[in-house]
N, C-alpha and C positions, 0 to 999 in steps of 0.2 A: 760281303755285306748283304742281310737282305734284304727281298723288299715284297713288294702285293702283288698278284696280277689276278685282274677280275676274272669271274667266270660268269659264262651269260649261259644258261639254257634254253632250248626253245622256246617256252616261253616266254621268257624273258626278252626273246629277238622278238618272236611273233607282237608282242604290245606293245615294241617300242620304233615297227616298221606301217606305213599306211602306206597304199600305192599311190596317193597324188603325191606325196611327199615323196615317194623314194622314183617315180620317174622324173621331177625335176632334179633331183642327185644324181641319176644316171644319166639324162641327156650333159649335164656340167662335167661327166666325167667322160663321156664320150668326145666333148668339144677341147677338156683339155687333152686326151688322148691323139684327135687328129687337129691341135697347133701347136704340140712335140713340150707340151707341159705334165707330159706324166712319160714314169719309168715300166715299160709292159715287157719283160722275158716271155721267152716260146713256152706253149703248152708242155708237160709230161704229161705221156699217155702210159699206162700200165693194165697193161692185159693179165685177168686174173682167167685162164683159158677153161679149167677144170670147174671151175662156178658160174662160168657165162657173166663171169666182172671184168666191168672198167673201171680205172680210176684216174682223175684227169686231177694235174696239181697246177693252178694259178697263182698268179701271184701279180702285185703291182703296187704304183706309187703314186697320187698328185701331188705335184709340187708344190711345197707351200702348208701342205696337208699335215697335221700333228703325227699322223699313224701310216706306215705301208702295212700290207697284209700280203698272209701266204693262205689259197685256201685246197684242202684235201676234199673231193669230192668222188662219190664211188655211188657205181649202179649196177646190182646184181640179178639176173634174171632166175627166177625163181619158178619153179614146176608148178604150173595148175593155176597162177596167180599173177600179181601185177610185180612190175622188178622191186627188188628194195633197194631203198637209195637211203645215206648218209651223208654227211662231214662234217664240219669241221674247219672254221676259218681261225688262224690267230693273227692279232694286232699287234705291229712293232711300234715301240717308240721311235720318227722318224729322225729325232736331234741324235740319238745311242744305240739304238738298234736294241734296246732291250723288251722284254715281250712284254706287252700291256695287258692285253686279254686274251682268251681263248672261249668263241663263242661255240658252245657246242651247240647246234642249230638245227643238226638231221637229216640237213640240208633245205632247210625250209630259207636260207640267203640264196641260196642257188635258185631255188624254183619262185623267189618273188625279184629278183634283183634279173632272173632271164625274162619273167612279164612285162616289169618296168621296161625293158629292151623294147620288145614289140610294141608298148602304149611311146615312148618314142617316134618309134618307125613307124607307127599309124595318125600319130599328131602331126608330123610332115607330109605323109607320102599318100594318107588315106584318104578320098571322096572326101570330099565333106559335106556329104548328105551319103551315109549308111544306113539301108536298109537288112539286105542278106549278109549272113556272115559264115561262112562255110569253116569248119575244123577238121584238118582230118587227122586223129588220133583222141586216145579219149583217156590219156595221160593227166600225171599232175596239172602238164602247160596246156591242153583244154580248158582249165578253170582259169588260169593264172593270168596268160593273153586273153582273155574275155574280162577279168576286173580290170585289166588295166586300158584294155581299149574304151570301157563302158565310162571311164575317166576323162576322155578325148574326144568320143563320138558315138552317139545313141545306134542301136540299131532294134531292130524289131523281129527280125526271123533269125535263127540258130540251128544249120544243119549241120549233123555229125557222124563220121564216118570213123567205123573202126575195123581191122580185122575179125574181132572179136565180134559177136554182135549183143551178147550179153554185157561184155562190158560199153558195147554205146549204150544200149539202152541204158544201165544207173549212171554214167557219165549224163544223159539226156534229165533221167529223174531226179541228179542230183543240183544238175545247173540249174530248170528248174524253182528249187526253191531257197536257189544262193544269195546270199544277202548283197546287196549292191548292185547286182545289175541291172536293166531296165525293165520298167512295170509292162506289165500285158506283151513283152518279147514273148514267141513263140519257140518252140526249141524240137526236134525231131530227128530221129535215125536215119540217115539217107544210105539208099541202097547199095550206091557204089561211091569210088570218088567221082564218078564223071557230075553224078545226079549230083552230088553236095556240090558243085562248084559252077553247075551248070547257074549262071544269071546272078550269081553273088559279087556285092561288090568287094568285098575282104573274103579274102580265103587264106587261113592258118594253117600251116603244117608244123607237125610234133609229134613225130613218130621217130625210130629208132633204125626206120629203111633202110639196107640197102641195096635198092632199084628206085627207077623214078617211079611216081604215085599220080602227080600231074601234068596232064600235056597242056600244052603250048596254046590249041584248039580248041580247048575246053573255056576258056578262060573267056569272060566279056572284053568288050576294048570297056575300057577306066579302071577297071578291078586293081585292087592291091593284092598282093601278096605278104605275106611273111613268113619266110621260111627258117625255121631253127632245128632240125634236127640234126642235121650234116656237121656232126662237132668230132668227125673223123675222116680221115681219106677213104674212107672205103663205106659212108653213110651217105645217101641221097635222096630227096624226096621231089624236085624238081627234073624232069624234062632237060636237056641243055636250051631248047628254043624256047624256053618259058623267060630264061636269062636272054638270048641272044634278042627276041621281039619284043624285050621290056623298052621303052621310051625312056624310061629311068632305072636304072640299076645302082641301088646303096649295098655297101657291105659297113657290117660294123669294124670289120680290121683289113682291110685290105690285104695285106702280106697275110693274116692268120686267114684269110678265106679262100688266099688263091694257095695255099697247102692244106686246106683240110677240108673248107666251106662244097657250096653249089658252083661257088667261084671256079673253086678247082677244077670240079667236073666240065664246065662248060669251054675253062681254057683247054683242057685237053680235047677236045671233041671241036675245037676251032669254031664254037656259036661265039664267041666275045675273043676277040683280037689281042686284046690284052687286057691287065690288069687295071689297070689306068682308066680303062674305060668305065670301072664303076667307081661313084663317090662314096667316101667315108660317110656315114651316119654322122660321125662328129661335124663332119664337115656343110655335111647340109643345115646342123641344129646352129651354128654359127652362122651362117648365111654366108660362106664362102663358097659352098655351090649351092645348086637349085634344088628343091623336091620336087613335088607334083607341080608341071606348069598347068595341067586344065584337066575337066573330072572328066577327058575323054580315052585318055591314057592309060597305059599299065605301066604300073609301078612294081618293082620289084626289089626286096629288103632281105639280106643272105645274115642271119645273123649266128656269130658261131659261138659268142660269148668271150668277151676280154675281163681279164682280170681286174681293172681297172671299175670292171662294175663292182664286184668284190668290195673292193676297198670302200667306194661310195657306199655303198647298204652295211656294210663292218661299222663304218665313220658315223651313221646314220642312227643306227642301234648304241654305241657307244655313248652317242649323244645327247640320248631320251632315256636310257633304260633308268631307274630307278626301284626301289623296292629291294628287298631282302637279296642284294644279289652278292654271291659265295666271292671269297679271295680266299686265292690262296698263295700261302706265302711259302718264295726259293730263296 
C-alpha cells in the first residue's frame, strides 16, 4: 500500500530552524541523551581516500519522540577552495519504522544543530561577562558557534585565525556584516593562534587538524573553550594539558569522545585519568553535575556531535516547516 513522505529542501529546513529555538532542542536532547531516554548507535566513518572525503552516518532516537532519524553527512576537500559538504537526514516513523521525510538539507542540519551544540556549552560553561572571543578556523562553524553564542552571551571583540589568510580575512569581512550578532563587536585577523587566544575569554576551535593548534599556556585562567573539530581519532585541535588543567572538563558523549573526541587524545597521553572524569553536557544541562563554579576557571567542552542532535533539529524542522513542501509518494 502506499503512502507520502515529505520532502524538505534546504530551504525549507533553513525557515523552519532559528538558533534560540533549536539550542533549547538540543540541550533537551542532550539531557535525555545522558539520563539513558534516548537510543545513540556508534558513529560510521567512510573514508572516500581518492577525493580527500568523509562521510560520517548518524543516527538516533528520544524516547517518546514521534520520529528517530538516520542522518548521511560528507565533506569533501576540494583543490584551491573551501571543502564541500552535503547530506542528507531522513525521519522514521518511531510507532512502524516507516520513513516520514527526507530532509535534503546540504547539510545546513549539521552545521546549525553543531552551533546549537556550543550555544549549549557556552550557556553553562562560559564567563558570564564575555568580552574577547577567539575562533580559530574560518569555516562554516566560525559563523554558526558565533550566532549561537551571541544567543547566550554578548561579546565585543572577535579574533580569527586561519591557515589560510585570505580566507580569515572574508571569514572577518563576512562576520562583520552578519545579521544577529552584536552591535559595534569588533572582528580582526590574528596573526597566529597564540595572538587570537592570548586574553580571550571564549576560544572556538573548528578546524579539520590533525595536530594540536592550542596549548595549555596560552589560555587565561576563566577562559572557555569549545572545541569541535576532533570528530575522528586521528583529528585534534587541543593540546592534551588544555584537557588535563581544565577545572571542568564536559564532553557531549563520553564513550563517543573517549574514541574519537580531544577525550581520546588526552586519555592516551595520561593528561585525564579516566573517562569519568569529565561530565556529560547532558548532564550538566540537567543539573546532575556542575558547569562553571566561578568566572576564574577553565572550562573545557569536547564536543564530537551525537546523533541525537540530529533528531532534535529533523523533529524541529518537521514541526514548523509549511509552504509548498514536495511528497513523494512509495
Amino acid at each position: 500500500m502506499g503512502r507520502e513522505v515529505l520532502i524538505l529542501r534546504e530551504a525549507d529546513v533553513r525557515a523552519a530552524l532559528d538558533m534560540p529555538s533549536l539550542i533549547d532542542a538540543v540541550e533537551r536532547a542532550f539531557v535525555a541523551y545522558s539520563t539513558g531516554k534516548a537510543e545513540l548507535p556508534g558513529v560510521i566513518h567512510l573514508g572516500v581516500p581518492e577525493s580527500g572525503g568523509e562521510v560520517h552516518v548518524k543516527a538516533g532516537h528520544l524516547h517518546g519522540e514521534p520520529f528517530y532519524a538516520v542522518k548521511v553527512s560528507s565533506g569533501f576537500a576540494l583543490p584551491g577552495g573551501p571543502p564541500a559538504t552535503d547530506g542528507l537526514v531522513i525521519a522514521f516513523d518511531a510507532g512502524n519504522g516507516a520513513p516520514v521525510a527526507f530532509l535534503l538539507d546540504n547539510g545546513c542540519i549539521t552545521d546549525a544543530r553543531t552551533g546549537a551544540a556550543g550555544g549549549v556549552a557556552a550557556r553553562h560553561l562560559a564567563p558570564s561577562n564575555v568580552e574577547v572571543v577567539a575562533v580559530i578556523g574560518t569555516g562554516a562553524q566560525a559563523r554558526y558557534q558565533l550566532d549561537a553564542l551571541a544567543c547566550v552571551r554578548g561579546f565585543g571583540e572577535v579574533r580569527v585565525w586561519g591557515r589560510n589568510p585570505d580566507h580569515a580575512r572574508g571569514c572577518v569581512d563576512e562576520l562583520a556584516g552578519r545579521p544577529g550578532l552584536p552591535e559595534r563587536c569588533t572582528y580582526a585577523v590574528a596573526p597566529s593562534v597564540e595572538r587570537a587566544v592570548e586574553g580571550a575569554d571564549v576560544v572556538i576551535t573548528c578546524t579539520a587538524s590533525r595536530e594540536p593548534l592550542v596549548r595549555a599556556e596560552w589560555l587565561s585562567a576563566g577562559a572557555h573553550v569549545t572545541a569541535l573539530g576532533s570528530d575522528g581519532p586521528d583529528k585534534q585541535e587541543l593540546d592534551t594539558e588544555v584537557l588535563g588543567r581544565a577545572d571542568v572538563l564536559v564532553v557531549d558523549g563520553r564513550a563517543q569522545c573517549a574514541r574519537i573526541g580531544e577525550l581520546h587524545h588526552a586519555l592516551e597521553a595520561g593528561a585525564i585519568a579516566s573517562a569519568d572524569d569529565a561530565a556529560e553536557l547532558g548532564e550538566v544541562a540537567a543539573g546532575a553535575k556542575p558547569g562553571r563554579p566561578s568566572d576564574d576557571q577553565l572550562t573545557v567542552c569536547d564536543l564530537t556531535g551525537l546523533g541525537v542532535q540530529d533528531v532534535a533539529a529533523a523533529a524541529l524542522a518537521l514541526a514548523r516547516a509549511s509552504g509548498e513542501i514536495e511528497r513523494l509518494r512509495i
